[in-house]
FIVEX-996643 format. One record per residue (C-alpha): residue number from 1; y, x, z. Coordinates in pm, whole numbers, always signed. Layout:
N
<site seq="NUM" Y="Y" X="X" Z="Z"/>
...
% end
This chain:
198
<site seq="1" Y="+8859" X="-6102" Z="+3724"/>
<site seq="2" Y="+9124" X="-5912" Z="+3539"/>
<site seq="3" Y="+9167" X="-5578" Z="+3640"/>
<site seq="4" Y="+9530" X="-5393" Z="+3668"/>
<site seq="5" Y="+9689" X="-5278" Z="+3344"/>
<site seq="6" Y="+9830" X="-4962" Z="+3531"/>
<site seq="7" Y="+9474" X="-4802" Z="+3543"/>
<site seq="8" Y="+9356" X="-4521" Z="+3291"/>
<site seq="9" Y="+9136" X="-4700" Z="+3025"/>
<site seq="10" Y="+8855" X="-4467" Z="+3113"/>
<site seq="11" Y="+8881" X="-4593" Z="+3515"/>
<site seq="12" Y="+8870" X="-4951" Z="+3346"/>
<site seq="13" Y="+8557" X="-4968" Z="+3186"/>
<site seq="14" Y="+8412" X="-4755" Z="+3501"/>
<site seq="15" Y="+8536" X="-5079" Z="+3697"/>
<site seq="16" Y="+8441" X="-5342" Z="+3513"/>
<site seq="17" Y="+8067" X="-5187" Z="+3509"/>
<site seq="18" Y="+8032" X="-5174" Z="+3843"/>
<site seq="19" Y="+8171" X="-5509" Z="+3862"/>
<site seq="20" Y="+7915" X="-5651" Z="+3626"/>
<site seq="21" Y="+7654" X="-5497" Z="+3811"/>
<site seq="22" Y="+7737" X="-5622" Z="+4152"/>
<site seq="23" Y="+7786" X="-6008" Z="+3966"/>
<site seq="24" Y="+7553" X="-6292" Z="+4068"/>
<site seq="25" Y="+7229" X="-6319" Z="+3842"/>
<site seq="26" Y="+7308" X="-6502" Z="+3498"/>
<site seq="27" Y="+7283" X="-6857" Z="+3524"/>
<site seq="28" Y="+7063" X="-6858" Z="+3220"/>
<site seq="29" Y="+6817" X="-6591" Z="+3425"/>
<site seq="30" Y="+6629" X="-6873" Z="+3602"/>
<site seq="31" Y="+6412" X="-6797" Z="+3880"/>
<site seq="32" Y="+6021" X="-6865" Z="+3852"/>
<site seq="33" Y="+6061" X="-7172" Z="+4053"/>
<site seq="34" Y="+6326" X="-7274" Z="+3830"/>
<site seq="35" Y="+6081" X="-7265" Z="+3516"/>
<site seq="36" Y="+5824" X="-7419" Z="+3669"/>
<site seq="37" Y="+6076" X="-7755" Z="+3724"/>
<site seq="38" Y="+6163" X="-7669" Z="+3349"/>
<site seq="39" Y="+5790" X="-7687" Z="+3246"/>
<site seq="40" Y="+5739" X="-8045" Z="+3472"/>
<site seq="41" Y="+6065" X="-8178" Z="+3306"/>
<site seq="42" Y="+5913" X="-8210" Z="+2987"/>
<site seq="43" Y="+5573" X="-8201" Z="+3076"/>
<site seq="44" Y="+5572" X="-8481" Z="+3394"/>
<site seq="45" Y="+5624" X="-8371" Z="+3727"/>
<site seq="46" Y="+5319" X="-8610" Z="+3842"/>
<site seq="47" Y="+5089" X="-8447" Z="+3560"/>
<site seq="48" Y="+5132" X="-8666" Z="+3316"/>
<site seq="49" Y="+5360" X="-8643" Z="+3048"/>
<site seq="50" Y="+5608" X="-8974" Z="+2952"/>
<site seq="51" Y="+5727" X="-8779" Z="+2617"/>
<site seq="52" Y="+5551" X="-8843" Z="+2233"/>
<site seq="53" Y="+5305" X="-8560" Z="+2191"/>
<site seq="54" Y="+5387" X="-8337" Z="+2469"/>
<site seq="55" Y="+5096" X="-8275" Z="+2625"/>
<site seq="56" Y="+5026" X="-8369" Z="+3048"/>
<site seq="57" Y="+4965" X="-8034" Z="+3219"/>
<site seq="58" Y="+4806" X="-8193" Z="+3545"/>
<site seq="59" Y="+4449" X="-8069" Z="+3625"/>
<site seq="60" Y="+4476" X="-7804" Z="+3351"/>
<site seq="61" Y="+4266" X="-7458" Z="+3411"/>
<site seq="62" Y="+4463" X="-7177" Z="+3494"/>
<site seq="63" Y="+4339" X="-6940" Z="+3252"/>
<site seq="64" Y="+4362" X="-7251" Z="+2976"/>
<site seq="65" Y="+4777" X="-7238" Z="+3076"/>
<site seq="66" Y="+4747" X="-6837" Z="+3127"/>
<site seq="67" Y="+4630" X="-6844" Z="+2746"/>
<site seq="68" Y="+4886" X="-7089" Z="+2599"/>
<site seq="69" Y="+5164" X="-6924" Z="+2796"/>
<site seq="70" Y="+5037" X="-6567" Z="+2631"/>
<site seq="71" Y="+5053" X="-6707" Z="+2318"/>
<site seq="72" Y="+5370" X="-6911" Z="+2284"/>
<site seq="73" Y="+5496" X="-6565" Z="+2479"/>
<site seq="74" Y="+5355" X="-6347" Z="+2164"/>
<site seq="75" Y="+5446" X="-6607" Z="+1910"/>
<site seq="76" Y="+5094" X="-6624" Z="+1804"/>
<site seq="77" Y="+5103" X="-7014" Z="+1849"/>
<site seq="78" Y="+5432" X="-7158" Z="+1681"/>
<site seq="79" Y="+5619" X="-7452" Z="+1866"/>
<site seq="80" Y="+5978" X="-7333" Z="+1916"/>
<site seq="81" Y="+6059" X="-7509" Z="+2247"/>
<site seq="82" Y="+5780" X="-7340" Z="+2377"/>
<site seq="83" Y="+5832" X="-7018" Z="+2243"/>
<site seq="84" Y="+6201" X="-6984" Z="+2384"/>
<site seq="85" Y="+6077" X="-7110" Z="+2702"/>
<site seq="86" Y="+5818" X="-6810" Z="+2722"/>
<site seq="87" Y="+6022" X="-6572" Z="+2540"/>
<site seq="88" Y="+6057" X="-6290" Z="+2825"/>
<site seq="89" Y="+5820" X="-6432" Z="+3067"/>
<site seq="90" Y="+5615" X="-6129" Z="+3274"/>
<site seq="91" Y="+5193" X="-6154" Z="+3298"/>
<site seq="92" Y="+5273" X="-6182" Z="+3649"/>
<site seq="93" Y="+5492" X="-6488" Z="+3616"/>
<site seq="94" Y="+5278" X="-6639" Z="+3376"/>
<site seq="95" Y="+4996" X="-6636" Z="+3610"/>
<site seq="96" Y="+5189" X="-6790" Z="+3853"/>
<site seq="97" Y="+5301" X="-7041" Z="+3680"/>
<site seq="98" Y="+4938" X="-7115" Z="+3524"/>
<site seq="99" Y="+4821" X="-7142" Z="+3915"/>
<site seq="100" Y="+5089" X="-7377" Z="+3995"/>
<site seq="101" Y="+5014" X="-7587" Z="+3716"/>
<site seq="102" Y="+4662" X="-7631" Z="+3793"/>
<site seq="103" Y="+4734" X="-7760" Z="+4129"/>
<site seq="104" Y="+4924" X="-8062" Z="+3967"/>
<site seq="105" Y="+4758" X="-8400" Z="+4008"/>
<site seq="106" Y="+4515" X="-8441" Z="+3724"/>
<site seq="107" Y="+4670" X="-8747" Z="+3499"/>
<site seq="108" Y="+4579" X="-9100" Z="+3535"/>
<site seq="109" Y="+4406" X="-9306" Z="+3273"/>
<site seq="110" Y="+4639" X="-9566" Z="+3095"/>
<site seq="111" Y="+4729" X="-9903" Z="+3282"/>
<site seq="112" Y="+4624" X="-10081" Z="+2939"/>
<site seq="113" Y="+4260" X="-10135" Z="+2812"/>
<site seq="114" Y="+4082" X="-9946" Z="+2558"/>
<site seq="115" Y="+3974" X="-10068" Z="+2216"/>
<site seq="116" Y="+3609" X="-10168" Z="+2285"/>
<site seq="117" Y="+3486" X="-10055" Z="+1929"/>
<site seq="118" Y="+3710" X="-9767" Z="+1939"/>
<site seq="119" Y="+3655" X="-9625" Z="+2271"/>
<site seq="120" Y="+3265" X="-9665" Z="+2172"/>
<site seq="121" Y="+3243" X="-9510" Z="+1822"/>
<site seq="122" Y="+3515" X="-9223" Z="+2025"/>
<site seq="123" Y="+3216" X="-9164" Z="+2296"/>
<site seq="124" Y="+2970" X="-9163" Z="+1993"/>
<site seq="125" Y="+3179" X="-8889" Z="+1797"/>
<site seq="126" Y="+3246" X="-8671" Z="+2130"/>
<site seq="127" Y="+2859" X="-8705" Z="+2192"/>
<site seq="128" Y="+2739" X="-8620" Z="+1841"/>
<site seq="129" Y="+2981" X="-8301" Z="+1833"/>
<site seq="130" Y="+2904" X="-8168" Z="+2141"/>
<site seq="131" Y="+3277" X="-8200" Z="+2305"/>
<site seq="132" Y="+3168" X="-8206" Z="+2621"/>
<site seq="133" Y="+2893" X="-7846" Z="+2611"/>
<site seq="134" Y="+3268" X="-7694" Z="+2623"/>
<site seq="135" Y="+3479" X="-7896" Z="+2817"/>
<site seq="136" Y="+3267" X="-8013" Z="+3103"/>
<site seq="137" Y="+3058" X="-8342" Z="+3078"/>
<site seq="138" Y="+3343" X="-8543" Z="+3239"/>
<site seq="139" Y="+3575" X="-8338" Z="+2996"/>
<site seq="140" Y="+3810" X="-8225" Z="+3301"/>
<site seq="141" Y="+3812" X="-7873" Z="+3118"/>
<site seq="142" Y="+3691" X="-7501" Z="+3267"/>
<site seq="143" Y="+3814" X="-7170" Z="+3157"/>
<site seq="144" Y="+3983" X="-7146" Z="+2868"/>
<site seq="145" Y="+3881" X="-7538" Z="+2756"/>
<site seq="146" Y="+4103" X="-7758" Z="+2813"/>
<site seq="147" Y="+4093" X="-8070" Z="+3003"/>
<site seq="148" Y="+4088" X="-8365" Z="+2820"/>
<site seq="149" Y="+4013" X="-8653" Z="+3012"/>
<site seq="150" Y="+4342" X="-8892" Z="+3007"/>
<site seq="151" Y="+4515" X="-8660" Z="+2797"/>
<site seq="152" Y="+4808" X="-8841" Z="+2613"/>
<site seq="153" Y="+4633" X="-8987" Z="+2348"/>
<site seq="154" Y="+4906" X="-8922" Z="+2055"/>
<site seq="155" Y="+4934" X="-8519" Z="+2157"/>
<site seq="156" Y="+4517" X="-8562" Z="+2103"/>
<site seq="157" Y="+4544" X="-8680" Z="+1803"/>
<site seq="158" Y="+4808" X="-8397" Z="+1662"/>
<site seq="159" Y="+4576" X="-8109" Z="+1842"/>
<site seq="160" Y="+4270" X="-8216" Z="+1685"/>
<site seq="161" Y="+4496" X="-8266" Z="+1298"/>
<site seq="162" Y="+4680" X="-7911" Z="+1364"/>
<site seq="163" Y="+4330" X="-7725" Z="+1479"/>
<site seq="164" Y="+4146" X="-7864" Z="+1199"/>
<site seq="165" Y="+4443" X="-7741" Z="+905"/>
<site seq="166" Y="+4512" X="-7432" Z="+1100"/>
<site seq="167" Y="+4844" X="-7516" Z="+1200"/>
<site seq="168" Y="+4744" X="-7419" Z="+1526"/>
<site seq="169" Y="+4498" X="-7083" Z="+1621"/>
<site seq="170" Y="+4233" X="-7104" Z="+1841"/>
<site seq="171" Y="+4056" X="-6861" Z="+2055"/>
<site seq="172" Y="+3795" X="-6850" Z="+1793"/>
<site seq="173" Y="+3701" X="-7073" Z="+1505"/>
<site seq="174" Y="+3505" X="-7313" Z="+1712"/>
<site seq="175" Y="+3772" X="-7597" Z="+1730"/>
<site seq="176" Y="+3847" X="-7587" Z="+1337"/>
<site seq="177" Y="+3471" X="-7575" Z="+1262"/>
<site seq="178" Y="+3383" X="-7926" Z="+1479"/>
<site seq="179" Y="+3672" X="-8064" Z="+1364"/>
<site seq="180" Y="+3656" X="-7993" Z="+1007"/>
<site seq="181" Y="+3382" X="-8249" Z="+902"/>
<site seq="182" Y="+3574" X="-8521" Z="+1053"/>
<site seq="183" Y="+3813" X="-8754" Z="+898"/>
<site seq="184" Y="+4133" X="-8856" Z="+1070"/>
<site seq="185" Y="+4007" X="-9180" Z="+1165"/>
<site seq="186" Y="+3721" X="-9027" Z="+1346"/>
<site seq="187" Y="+3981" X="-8800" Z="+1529"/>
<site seq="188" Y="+4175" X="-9130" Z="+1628"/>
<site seq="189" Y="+3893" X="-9267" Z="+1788"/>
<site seq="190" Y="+3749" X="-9008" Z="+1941"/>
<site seq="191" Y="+4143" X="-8946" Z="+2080"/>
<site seq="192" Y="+4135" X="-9288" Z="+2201"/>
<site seq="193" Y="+3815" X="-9249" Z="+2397"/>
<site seq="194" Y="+3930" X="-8917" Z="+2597"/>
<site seq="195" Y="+4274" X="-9106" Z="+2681"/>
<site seq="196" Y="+4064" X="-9404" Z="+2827"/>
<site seq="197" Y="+3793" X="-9208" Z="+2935"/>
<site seq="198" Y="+3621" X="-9394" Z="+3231"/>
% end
């Protein structure tokens, strides 16, 4: 809105100020509800994710999402998208968006078949390295663990690769140290066996 040319300059900018300050929000200040259908855009809004190594968020523990949130937030854990997204966000939001999340409908398992010999050396591996003393015997996550079961099985396959090179920071070393023995074809198969998981 223009103002009148006839006022003093100083009157002006005293104007437009209040002006601005009466304005509508920004459109690019969303709402909390508004990030949460950002977050289920990407992510799947039925808790399970249809996009190459995004992760499903359905059934996830709050304080798992409360975590992730706090670090993309802090820019302690480096994935741009993610970091814009959180870029701002208040601890109260984040916890509400980490309780909303939870409630989502844990993901489904995929329509296909597993790889017999796959799936089996995967439930092998996951036994052997304890997976499931952390994240719950039927791997549907607790606390900060995440859940696992019917995960997408591609964004398994990068977690496990970026924890064990340390592209990605855990809570504590314990991810990098299980993983580190393993070669990548281990972390395929063990991958394919949480995906399938039945």
């Amino acid at each position: 809105m223009a103002l009148p040319s006839a006022l003093p300059s100083r009157l002006r900018l005293v104007v437009a100020l209040l002006l601005l300050c009466c304005m509508p929000r920004a459109p690019w200040a969303l709402s909390i509800e508004a990030r949460l259908e950002q977050c289920l855009s990407c992510h799947g809004a039925s808790g399970r994710s249809e996009n190459a190594e995004v992760p499903s968020l359905g059934g996830q523990p709050p304080l798992f999402v409360t975590i992730e949130l706090f670090m993309f937030r802090e820019k302690q854990r480096r994935v741009e998208v993610m970091n814009e997204f959180a870029k701002g966000l208040a601890n109260e939001e984040i916890s509400w968006l980490a309780e909303r999340i939870s409630r989502i409908p844990p993901p489904k398992p995929p329509s296909d078949p597993p790889d017999p010999m796959r799936y089996e050396r995967g439930r092998e591996l996951a036994r052997l390295h304890r997976c499931a003393s952390c994240h719950n015997p039927d791997f549907s996550g607790r606390e900060q663990m995440a859940r696992l079961v019917h995960q997408r099985e591609d964004y398994l396959i990068k977690a496990m690769r970026d924890y064990k090179s340390g592209a990605r920071p855990g809570y504590d070393p314990a991810m990098a140290s299980v993983l580190y023995p393993l070669q990548d074809a281990d972390l395929r198969d063990l991958a394919h066996y949480l995906a399938f998981l039945h």
